[in-house]
C-alpha positions in Angstrom: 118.4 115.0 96.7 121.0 115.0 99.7 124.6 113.4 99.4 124.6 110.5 101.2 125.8 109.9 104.3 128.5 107.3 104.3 131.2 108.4 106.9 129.7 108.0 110.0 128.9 105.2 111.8 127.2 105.3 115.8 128.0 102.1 117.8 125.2 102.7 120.1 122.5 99.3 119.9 119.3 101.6 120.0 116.9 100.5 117.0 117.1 103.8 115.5 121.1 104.0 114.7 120.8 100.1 113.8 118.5 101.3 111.0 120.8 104.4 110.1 123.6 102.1 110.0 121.8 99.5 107.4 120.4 102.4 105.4 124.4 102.8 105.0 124.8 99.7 103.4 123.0 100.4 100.8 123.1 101.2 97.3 123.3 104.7 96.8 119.9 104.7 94.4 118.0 102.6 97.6 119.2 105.1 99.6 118.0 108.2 98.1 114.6 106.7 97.8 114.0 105.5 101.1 115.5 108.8 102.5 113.4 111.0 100.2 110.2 109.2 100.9 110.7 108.6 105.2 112.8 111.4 105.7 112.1 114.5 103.4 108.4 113.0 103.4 108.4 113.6 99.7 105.6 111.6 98.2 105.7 108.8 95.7 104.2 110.9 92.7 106.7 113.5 93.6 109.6 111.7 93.4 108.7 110.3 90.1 108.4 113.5 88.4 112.0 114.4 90.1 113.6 111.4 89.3 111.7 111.0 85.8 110.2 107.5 86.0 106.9 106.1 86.8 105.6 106.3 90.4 105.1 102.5 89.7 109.1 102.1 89.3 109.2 103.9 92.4 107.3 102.1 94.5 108.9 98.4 93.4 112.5 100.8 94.2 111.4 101.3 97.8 109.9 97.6 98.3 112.7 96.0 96.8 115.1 98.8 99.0 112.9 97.9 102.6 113.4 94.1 101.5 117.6 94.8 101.5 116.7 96.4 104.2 115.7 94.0 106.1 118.3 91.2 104.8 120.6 93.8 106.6 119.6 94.1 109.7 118.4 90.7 110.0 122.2 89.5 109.4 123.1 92.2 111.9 121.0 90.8 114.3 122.4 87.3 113.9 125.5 88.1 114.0 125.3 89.7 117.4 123.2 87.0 118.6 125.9 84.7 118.0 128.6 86.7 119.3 126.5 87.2 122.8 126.2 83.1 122.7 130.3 83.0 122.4 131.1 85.4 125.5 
């Protein structure tokens, strides 16, 4: 698997850096999992035989790392929807 990413950051508001930016939040196991299946297109029953576990393991991983996910950038999202109410 590829070393995560953690260094850079774009400030840009575009959904697709918004997504790379959460992906940087977290956990380097979500990461690699999320990366490897949407990225590297590397299928479910792949991934299982690299990583050793079941392909049923994998696929809670990845639901329980798109849920995260989505807690991130759903905070993100409030928080710059309140700072756009204070200005």
């Amino acid at each position: 698997m590829l070393k995560m990413n953690t260094g850079r950051r774009y400030k840009t508001n575009t959904g697709k850096y918004k997504m790379y930016n959460a992906m940087l939040e977290l956990k380097k196991e979500d990461y690699d999992i999320l990366y490897e299946l949407y990225f590297e297109h590397t299928s479910v029953h792949q991934l299982s035989r690299n990583l050793g576990i079941t392909c049923k393991a994998i696929r809670y991983r990845k639901q329980k790392a798109l849920n995260h996910l989505k807690s991130i950038i759903t905070k993100e999202a409030g928080k710059e929807k309140t700072k756009k109410l204070l200005e």
